[in-house]
VOBA-1610 file (N, C-alpha, C; in pm, whole numbers, padded with zeros to 5 digits, always signed):
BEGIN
Unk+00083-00120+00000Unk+00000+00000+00000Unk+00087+00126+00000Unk+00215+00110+00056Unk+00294+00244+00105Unk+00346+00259-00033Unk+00395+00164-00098Unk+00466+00185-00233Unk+00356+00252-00322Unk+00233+00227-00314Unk+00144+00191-00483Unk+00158+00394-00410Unk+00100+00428-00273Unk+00173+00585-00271Unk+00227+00619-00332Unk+00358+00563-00313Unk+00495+00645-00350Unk+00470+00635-00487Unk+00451+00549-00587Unk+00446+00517-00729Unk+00309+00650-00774Unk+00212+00690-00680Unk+00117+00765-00723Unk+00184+00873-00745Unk+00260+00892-00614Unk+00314+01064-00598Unk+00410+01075-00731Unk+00491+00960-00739Unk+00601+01009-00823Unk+00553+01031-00958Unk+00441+00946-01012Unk+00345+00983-01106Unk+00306+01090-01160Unk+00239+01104-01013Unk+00165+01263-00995Unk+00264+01380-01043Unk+00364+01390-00990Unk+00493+01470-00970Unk+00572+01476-01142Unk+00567+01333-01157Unk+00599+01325-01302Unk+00541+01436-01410Unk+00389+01395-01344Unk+00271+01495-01461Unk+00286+01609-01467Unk+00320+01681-01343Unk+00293+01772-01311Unk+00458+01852-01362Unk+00533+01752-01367Unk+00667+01850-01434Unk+00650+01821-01581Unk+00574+01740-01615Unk+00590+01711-01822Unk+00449+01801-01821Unk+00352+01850-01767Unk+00300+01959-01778Unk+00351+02121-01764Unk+00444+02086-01620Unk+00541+02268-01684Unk+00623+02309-01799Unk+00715+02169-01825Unk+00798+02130-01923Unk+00686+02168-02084Unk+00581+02097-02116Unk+00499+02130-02204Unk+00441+02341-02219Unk+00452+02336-02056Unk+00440+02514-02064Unk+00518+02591-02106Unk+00642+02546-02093Unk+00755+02605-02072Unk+00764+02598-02242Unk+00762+02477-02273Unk+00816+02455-02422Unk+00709+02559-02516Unk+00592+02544-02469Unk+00483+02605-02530Unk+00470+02766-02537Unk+00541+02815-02414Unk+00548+02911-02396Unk+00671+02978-02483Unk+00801+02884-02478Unk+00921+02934-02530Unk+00925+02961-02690Unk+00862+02812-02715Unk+00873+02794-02862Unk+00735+02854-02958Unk+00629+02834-02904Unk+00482+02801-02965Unk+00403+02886-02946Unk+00400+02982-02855Unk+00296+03078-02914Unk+00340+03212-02920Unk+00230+03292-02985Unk+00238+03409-03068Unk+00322+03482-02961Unk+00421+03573-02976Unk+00550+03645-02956Unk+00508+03790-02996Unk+00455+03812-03063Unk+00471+03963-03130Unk+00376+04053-03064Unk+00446+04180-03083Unk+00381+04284-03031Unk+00382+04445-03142Unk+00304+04413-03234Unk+00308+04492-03322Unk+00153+04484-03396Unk+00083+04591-03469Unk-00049+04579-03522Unk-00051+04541-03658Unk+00049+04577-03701Unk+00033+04555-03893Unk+00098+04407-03903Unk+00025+04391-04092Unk+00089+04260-04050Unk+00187+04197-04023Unk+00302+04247-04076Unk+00424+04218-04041Unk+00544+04303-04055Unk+00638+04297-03990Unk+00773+04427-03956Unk+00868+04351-03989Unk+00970+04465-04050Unk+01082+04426-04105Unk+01201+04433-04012Unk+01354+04351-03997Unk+01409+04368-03930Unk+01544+04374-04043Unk+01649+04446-04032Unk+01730+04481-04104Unk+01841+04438-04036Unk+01910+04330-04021Unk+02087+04289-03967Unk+02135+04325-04086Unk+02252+04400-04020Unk+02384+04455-04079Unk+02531+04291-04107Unk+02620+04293-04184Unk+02698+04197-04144Unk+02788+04213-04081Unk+02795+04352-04008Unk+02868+04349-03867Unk+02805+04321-03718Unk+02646+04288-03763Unk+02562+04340-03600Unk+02635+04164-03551Unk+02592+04225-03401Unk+02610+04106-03336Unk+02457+04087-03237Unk+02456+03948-03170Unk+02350+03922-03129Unk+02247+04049-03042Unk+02352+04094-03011Unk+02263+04220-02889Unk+02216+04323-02991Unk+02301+04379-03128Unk+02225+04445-03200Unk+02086+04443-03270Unk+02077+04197-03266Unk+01970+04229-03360Unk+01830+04173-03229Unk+01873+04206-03102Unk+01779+04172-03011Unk+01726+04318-02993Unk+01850+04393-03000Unk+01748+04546-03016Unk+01671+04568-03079Unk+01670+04558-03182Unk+01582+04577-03280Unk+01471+04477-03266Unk+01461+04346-03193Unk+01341+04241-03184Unk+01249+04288-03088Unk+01335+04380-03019Unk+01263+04396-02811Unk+01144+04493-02837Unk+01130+04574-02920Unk+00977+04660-02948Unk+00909+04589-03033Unk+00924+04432-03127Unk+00863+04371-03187Unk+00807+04269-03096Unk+00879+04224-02976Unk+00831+04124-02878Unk+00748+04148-02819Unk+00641+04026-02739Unk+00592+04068-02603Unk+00683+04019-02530Unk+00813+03951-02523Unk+00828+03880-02423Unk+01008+03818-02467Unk+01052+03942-02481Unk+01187+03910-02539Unk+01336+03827-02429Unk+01296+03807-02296Unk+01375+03693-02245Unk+01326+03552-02286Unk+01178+03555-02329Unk+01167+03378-02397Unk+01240+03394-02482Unk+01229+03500-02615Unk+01321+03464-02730Unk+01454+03450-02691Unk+01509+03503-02582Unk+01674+03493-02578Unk+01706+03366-02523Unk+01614+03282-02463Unk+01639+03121-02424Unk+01644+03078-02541Unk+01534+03056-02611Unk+01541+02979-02738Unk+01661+03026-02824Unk+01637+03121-02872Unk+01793+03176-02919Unk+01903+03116-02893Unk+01897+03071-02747Unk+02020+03014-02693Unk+02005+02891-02754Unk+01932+02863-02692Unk+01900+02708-02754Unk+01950+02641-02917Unk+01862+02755-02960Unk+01887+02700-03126Unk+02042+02732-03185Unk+02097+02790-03111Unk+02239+02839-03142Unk+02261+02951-03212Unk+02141+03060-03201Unk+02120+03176-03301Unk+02207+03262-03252Unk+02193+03273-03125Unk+02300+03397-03068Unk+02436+03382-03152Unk+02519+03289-03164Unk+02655+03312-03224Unk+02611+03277-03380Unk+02557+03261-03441Unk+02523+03225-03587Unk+02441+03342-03649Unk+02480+03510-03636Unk+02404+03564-03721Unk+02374+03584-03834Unk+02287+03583-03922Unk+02274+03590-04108Unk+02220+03746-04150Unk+02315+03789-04200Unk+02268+03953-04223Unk+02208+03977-04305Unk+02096+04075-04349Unk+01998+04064-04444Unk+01856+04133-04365Unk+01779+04122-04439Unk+01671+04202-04451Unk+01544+04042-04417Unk+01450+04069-04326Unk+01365+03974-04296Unk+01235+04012-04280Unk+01140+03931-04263Unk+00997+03949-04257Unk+00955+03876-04107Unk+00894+04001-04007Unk+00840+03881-03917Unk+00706+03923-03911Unk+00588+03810-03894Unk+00481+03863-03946Unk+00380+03851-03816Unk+00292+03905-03827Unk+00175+03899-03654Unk+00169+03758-03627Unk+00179+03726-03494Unk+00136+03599-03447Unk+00237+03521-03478Unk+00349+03566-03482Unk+00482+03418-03516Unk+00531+03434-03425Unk+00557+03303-03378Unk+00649+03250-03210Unk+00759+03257-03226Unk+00832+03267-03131Unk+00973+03271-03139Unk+01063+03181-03219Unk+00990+03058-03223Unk+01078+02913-03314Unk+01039+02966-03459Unk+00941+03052-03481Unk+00869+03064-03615Unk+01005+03192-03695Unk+00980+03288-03543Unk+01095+03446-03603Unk+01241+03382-03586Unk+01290+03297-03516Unk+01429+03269-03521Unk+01441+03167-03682Unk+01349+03121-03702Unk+01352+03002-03819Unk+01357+03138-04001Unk+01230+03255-03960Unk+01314+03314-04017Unk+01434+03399-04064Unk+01462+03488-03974Unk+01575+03535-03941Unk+01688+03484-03970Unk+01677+03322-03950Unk+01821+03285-04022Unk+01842+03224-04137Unk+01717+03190-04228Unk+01722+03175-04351Unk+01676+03252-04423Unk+01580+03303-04418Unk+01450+03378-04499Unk+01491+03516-04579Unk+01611+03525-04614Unk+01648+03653-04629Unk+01605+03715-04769Unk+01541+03796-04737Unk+01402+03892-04859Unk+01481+03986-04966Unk+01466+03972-05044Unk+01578+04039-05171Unk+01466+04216-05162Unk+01556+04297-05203Unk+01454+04388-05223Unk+01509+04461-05363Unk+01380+04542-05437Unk+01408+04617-05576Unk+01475+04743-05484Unk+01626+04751-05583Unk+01666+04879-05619Unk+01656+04928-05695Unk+01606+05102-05729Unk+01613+05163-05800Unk+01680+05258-05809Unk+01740+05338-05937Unk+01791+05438-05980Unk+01750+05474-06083Unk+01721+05655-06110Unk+01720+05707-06219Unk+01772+05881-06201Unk+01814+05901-06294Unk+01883+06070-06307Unk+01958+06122-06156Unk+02026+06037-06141Unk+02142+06045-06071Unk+02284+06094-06121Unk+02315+06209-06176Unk+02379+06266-06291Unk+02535+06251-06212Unk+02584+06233-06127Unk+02704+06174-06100Unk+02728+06052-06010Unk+02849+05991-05985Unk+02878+05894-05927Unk+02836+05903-05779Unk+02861+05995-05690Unk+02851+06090-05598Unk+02673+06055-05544Unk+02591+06122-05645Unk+02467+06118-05621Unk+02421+05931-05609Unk+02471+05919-05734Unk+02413+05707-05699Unk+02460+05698-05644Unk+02558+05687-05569Unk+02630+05617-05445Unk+02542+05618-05357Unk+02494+05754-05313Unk+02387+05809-05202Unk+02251+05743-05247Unk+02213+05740-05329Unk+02104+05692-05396Unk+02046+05511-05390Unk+02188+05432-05359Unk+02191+05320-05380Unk+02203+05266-05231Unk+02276+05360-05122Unk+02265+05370-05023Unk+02194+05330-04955Unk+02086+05378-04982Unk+01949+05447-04905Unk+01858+05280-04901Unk+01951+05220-05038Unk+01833+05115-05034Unk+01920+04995-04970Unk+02011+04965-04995Unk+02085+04807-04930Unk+02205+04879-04808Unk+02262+04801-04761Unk+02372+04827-04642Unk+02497+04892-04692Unk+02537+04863-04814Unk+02650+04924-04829Unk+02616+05118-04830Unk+02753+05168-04728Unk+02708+05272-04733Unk+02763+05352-04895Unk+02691+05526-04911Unk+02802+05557-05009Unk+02930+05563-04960Unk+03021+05591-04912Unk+03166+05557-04937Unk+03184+05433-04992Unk+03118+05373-04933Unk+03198+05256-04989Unk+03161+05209-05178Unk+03039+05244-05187Unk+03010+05251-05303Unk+03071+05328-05388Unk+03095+05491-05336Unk+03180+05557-05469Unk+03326+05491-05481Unk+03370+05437-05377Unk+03532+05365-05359Unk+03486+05249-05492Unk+03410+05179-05461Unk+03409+05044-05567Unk+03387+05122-05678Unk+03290+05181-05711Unk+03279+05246-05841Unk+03357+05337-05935Unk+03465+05393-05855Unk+03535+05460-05886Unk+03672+05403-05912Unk+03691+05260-05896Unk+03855+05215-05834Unk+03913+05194-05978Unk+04034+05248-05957Unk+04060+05260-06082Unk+04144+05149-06175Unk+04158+05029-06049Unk+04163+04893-06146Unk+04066+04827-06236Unk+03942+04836-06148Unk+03821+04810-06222Unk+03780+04856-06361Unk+03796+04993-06361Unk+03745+05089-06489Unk+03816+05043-06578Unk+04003+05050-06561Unk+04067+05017-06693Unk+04069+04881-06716Unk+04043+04763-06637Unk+04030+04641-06704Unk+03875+04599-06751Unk+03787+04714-06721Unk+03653+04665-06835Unk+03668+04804-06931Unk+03742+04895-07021Unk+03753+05013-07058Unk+03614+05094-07006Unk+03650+05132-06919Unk+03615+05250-06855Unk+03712+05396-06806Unk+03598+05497-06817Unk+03729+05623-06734Unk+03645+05708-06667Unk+03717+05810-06582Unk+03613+05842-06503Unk+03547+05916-06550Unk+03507+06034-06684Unk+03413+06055-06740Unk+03338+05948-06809Unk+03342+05837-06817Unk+03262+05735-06860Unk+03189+05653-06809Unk+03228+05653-06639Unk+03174+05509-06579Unk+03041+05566-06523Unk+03004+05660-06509Unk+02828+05642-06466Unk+02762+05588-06562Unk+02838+05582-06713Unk+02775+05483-06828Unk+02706+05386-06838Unk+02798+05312-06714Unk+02810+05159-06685Unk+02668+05112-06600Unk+02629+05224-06554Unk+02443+05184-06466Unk+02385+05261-06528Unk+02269+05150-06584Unk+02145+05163-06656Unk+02034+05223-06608Unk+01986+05300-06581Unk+01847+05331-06465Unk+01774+05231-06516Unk+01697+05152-06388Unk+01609+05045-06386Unk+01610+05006-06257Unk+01505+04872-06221Unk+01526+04870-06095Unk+01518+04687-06087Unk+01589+04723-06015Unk+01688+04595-06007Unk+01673+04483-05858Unk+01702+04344-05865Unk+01637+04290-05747Unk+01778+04262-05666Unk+01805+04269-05548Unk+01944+04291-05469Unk+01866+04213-05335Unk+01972+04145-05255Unk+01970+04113-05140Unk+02019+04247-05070Unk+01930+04301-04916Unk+01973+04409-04883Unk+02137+04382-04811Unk+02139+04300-04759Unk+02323+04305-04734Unk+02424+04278-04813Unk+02387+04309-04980Unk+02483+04306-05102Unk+02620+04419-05028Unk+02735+04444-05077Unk+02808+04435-05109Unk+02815+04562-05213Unk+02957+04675-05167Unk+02938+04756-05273Unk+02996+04685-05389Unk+03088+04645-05347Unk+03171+04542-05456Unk+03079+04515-05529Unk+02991+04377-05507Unk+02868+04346-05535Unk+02812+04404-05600Unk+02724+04517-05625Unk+02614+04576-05639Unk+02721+04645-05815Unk+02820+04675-05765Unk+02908+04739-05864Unk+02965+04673-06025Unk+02918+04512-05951Unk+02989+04363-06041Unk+02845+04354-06058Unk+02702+04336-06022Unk+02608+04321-06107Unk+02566+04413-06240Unk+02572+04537-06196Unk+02559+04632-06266Unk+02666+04673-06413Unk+02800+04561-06375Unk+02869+04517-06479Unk+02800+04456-06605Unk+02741+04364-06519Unk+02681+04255-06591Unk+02548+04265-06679Unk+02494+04353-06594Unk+02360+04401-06658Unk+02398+04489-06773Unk+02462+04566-06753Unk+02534+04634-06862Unk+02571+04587-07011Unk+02651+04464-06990Unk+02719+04380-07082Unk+02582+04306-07183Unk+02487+04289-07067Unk+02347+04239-07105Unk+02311+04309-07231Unk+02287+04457-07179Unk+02187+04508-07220Unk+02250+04537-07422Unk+02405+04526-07394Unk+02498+04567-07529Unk+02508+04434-07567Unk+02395+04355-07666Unk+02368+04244-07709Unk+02517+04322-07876Unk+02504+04225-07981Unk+02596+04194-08040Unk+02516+04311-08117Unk+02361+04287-08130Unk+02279+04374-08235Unk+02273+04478-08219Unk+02273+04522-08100Unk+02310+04647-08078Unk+02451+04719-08082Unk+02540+04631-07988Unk+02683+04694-08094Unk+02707+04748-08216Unk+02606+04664-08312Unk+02669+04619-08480Unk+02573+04792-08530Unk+02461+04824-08438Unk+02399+04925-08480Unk+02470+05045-08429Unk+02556+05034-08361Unk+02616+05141-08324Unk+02749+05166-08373Unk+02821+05044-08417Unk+02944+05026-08514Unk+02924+05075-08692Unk+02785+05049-08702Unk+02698+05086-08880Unk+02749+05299-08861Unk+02698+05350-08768Unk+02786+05483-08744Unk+02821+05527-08691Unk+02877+05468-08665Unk+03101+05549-08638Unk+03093+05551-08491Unk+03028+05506-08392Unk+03043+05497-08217Unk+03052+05424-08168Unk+03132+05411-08030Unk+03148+05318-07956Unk+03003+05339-07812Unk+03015+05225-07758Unk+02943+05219-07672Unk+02898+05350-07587Unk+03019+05349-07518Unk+03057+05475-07459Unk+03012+05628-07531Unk+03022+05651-07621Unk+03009+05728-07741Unk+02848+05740-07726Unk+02788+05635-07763Unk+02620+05638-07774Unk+02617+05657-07641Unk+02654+05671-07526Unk+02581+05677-07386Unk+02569+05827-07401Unk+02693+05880-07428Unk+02742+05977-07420Unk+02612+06107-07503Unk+02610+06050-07616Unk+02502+06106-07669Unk+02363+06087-07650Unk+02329+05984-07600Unk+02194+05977-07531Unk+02164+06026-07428Unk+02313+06098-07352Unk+02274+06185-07215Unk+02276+06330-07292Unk+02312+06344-07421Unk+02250+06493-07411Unk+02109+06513-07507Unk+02084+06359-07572Unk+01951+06357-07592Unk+01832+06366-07477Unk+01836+06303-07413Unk+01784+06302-07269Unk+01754+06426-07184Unk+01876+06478-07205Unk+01813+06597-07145Unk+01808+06755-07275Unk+01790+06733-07363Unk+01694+06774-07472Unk+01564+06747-07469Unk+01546+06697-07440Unk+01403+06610-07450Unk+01358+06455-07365Unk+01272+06475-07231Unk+01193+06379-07184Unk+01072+06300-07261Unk+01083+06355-07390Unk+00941+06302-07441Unk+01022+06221-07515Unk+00969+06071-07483Unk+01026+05982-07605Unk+00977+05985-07749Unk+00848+05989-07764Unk+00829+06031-07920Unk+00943+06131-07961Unk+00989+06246-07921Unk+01105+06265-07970Unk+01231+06216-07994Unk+01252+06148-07876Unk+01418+06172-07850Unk+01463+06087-08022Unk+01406+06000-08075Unk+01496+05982-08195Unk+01521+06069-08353Unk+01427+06161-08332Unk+01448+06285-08434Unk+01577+06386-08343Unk+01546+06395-08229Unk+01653+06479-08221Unk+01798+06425-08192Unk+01807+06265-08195Unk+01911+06183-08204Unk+01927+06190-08343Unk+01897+06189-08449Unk+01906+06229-08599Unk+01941+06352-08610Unk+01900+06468-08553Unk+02010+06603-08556Unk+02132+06580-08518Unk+02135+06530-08399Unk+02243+06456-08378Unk+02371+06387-08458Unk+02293+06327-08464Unk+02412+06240-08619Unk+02389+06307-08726Unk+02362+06388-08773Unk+02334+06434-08906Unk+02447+06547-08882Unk+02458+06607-08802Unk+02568+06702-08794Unk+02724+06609-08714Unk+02692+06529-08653Unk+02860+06445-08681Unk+02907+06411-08756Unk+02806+06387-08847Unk+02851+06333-09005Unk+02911+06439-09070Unk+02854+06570-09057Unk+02911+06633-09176Unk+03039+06737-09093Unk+03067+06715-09005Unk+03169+06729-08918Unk+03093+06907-08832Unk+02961+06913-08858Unk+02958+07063-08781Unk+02945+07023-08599Unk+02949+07106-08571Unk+02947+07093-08391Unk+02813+07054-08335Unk+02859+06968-08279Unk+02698+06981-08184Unk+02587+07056-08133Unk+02671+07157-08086Unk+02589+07302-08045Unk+02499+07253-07934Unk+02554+07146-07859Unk+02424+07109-07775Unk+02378+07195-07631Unk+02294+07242-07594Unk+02267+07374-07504Unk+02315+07278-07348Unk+02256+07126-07332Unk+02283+07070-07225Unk+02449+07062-07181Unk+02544+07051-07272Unk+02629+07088-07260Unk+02716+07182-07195Unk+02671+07263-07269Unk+02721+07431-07166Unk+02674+07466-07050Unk+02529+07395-07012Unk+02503+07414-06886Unk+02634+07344-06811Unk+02637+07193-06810Unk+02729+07105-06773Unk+02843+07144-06782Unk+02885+07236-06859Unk+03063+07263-06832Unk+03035+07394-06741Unk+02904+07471-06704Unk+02921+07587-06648Unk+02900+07514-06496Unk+02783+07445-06480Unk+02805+07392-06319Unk+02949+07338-06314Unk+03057+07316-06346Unk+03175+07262-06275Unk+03288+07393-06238Unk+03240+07492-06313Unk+03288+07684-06240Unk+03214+07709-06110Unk+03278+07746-06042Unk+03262+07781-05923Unk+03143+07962-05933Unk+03166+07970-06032Unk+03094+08090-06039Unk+02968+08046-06043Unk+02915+07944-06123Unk+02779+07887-06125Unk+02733+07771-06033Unk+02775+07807-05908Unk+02758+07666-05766Unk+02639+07730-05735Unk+02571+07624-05698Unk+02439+07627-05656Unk+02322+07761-05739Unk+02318+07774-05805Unk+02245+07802-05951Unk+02169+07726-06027Unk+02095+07796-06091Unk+02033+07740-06225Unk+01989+07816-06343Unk+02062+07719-06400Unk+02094+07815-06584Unk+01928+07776-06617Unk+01880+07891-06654Unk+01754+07846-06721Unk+01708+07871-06842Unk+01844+07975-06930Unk+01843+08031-07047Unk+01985+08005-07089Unk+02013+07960-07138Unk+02151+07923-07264Unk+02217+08097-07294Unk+02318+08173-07275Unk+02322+08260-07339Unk+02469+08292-07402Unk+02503+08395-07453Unk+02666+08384-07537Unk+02723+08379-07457Unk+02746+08407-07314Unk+02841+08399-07225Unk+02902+08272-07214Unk+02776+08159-07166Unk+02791+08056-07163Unk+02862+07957-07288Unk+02821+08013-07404Unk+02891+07925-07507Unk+03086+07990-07497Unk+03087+08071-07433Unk+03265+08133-07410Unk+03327+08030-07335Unk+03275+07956-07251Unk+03337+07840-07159Unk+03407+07766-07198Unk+03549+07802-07137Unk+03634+07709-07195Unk+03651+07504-07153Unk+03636+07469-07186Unk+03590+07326-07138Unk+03582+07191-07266Unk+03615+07093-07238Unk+03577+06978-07342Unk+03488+06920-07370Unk+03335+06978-07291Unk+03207+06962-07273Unk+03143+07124-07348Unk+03228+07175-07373Unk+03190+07315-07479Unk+03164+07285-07585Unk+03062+07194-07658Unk+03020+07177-07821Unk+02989+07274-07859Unk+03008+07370-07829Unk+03000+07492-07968Unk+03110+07551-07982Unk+03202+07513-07898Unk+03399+07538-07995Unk+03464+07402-07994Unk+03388+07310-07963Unk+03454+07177-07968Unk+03372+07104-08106Unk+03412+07045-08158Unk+03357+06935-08272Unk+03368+06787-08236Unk+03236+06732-08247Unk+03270+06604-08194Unk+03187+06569-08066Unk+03172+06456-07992Unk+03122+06408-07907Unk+03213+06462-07763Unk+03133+06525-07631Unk+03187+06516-07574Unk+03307+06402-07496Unk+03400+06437-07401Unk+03484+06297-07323Unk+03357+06199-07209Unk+03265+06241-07248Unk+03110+06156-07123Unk+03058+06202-07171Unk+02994+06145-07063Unk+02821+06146-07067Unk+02806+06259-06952Unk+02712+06364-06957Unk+02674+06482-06918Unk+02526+06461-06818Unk+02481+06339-06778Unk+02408+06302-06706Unk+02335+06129-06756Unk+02294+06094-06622Unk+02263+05962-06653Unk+02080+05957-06735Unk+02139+05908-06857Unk+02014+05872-06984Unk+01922+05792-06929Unk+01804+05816-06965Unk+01734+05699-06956Unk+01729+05550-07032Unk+01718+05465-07040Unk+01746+05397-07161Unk+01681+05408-07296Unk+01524+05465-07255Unk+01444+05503-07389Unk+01576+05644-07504Unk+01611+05662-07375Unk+01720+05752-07495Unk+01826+05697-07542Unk+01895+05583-07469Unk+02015+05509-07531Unk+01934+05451-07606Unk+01817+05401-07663Unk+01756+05301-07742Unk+01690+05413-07917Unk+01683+05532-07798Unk+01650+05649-07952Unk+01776+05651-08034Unk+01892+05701-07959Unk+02023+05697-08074Unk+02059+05549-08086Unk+02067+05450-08064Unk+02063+05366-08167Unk+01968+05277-08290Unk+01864+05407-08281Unk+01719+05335-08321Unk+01690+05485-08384Unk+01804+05581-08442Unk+01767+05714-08463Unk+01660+05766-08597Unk+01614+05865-08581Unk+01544+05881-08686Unk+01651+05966-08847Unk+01602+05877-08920Unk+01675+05942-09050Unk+01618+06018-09128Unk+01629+06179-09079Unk+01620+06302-09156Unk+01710+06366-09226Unk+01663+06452-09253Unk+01762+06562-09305Unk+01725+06697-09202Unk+01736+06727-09089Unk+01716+06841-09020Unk+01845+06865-08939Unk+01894+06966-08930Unk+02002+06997-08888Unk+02009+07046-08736Unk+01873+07130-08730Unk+01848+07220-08633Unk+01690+07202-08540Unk+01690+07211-08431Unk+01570+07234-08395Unk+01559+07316-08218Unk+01459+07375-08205Unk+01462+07507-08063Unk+01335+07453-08044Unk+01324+07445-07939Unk+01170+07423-07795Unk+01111+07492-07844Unk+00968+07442-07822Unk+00834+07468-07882Unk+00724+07594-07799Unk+00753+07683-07809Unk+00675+07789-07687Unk+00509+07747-07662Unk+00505+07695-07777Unk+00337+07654-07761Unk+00312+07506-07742Unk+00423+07422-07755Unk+00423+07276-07688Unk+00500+07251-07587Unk+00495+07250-07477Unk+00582+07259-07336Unk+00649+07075-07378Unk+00776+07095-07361Unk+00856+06959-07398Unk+00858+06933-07520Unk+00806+07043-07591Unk+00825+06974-07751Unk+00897+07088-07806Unk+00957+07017-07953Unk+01060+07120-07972Unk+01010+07096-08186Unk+01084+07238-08211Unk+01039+07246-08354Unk+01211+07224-08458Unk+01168+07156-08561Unk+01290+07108-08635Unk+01266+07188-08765Unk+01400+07215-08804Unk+01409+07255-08930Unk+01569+07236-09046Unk+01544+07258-09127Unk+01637+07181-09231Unk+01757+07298-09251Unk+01705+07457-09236Unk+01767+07505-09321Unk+01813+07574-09179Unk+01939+07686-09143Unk+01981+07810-09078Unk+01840+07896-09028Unk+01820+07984-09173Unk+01732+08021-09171Unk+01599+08004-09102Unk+01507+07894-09144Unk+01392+07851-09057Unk+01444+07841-08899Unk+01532+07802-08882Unk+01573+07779-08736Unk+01590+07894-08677Unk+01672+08006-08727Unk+01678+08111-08672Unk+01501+08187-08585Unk+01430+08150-08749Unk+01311+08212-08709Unk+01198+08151-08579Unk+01273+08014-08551Unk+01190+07923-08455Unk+01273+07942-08320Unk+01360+07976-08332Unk+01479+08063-08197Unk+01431+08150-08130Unk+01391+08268-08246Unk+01342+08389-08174Unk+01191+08364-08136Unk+01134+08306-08198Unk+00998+08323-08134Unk+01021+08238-08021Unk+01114+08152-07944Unk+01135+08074-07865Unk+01213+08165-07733Unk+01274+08277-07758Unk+01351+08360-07704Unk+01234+08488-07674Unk+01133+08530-07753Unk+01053+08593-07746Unk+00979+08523-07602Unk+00926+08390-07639Unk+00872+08397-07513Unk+00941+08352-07352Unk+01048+08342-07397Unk+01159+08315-07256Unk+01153+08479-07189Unk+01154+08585-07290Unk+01138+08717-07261Unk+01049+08758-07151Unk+00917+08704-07231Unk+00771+08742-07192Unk+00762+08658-07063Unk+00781+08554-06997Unk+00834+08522-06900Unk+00956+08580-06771Unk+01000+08662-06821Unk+01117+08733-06726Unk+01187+08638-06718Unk+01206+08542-06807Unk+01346+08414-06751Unk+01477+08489-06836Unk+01560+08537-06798Unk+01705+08618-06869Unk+01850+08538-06869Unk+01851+08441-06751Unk+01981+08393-06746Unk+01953+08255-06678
//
């Protein structure tokens, strides 16, 4: 009788610890953890954080952030961090957020567009994955890189396409710098080379000119007529005369810092510079801001006229008027200057 006791109690006692043990587990591992209303929050590890950095960041997502740091222990997460960008979503337990956290790592779209120097994308690219800019203008700029894919430093903002692109957020400036290689190389299929080799440019060359198509004109129905002024006057060796130009060699004078040219005038064509197409002949040494691709795709897809000349449209805002001869152009100038007048815009 005294034993079948003892065998009850220890029973009893048994139950009663594989019932805390079941709490405990239930509690640690199994139920909902979160303390947040939407559906789910993002947590961002760096690949320098260490465990206490990415518990900071968990402890306003928790109700109950010493269970997660047992389990943590447990699962061996504390010394095994995976850096990256994660999803933890309402109602996931701690076994659920540690399970993602260390695999689950969420790619996100980067984008860029009209980021007109290296400087600006760096900051731009920043904003979206871990690498900071320094370290980005360092990769982008290094000057082993450039000369073993021919690049230079008026050339290499060439090399990124505006588009938006899918990246793990703890890429790598390195990284991010070697995709954008690649995409590049992509985008300069053989057919497109061979259309840009048919007249007389190199890669570089067409970027070059699609950044001052580009900013001639945002309207793509244009940009390949005025990529045909374009080539129509390289051909016959006259100057470019391109107005985006002279802005671009005047922002790098200190006289024109923090300004804005909003009228082209003779002063400006006096600038001495290799970005001066109206005493220079020929394609500038770059590209004068980053193209869109609808404009790298107008000059190699240009329209074949005979127009030499063409001035902004006073009565079509973004549109601009073409003409064949000096003459007509002159007369589509002034009425274009007439109303820059009638506006008070002077310089």
């Amino acid at each position: 009788m005294y034993i079948k006791k003892i065998l009850w109690a220890i029973a009893i006692i048994g139950l009663v610890a594989a019932g805390i043990f079941a709490y405990y587990v239930y509690g640690a591992m199994l139920a909902p953890n979160t303390n947040f209303n939407n559906d789910e929050a993002y947590v961002y590890i760096k690949s320098t954080d260490s465990y206490e950095d990415v518990r900071a960041q968990l402890e306003p997502l928790l109700k109950d952030i010493d269970k997660f740091d047992i389990l943590a222990k447990q699962k061996k997460y504390t010394g095994n961090i995976k850096s990256g960008k994660y999803a933890i979503k309402k109602g996931m337990s701690n076994n659920d957020i540690i399970n993602s956290i260390r695999s689950r790592n969420i790619p996100v779209n980067v984008s860029f567009n009209n980021q007109n120097s290296l400087e600006k994308l760096a900051g731009r690219v920043a904003s979206q994955i871990e690498a900071d800019s320094l370290s980005l203008l360092k990769a982008m700029t290094d000057a082993s890189f450039l000369k073993q894919n021919n690049f230079k430093t008026e050339t290499a903002l060439g090399m990124y396409l505006p588009n938006s692109y899918e990246f793990y957020w703890d890429t790598s400036a390195e990284t991010f710098r070697d995709r954008m290689l690649k995409e590049y190389k992509r985008f300069w299929t053989d057919a497109r080379i061979a259309k840009a080799n048919a007249f007389g440019l190199a890669q570089d060359q067409v970027i070059a000119l699609a950044s001052i198509v580009y900013e001639e004109s945002k309207e793509r129905s244009e940009q390949p007529r005025i990529a045909g002024v374009y080539i129509n006057r390289l051909r016959i060796g006259m100057p470019l005369q391109a107005d985006p130009t002279l802005k671009f060699a005047a922002y790098k004078l200190p006289k024109y810092k923090n300004t804005v040219i909003k009228r082209v005038l003779n002063v400006h064509k006096d600038i001495v510079s290799p970005y001066n197409t109206y005493k220079n002949r020929g394609l500038p040494p770059g590209l004068i801001a980053m193209p869109d691709i609808s404009a790298i795709k107008a000059v190699l897809n240009y329209e074949k006229h005979n127009y030499l000349y063409f001035a902004a449209d006073a009565n079509r805002f973004g549109y601009h008027k073409f003409a064949k001869t000096l003459a007509q152009h002159n007369v589509n100038a002034r009425a274009y200057h007439r109303y820059l007048s009638q506006q008070g815009i002077t310089k």
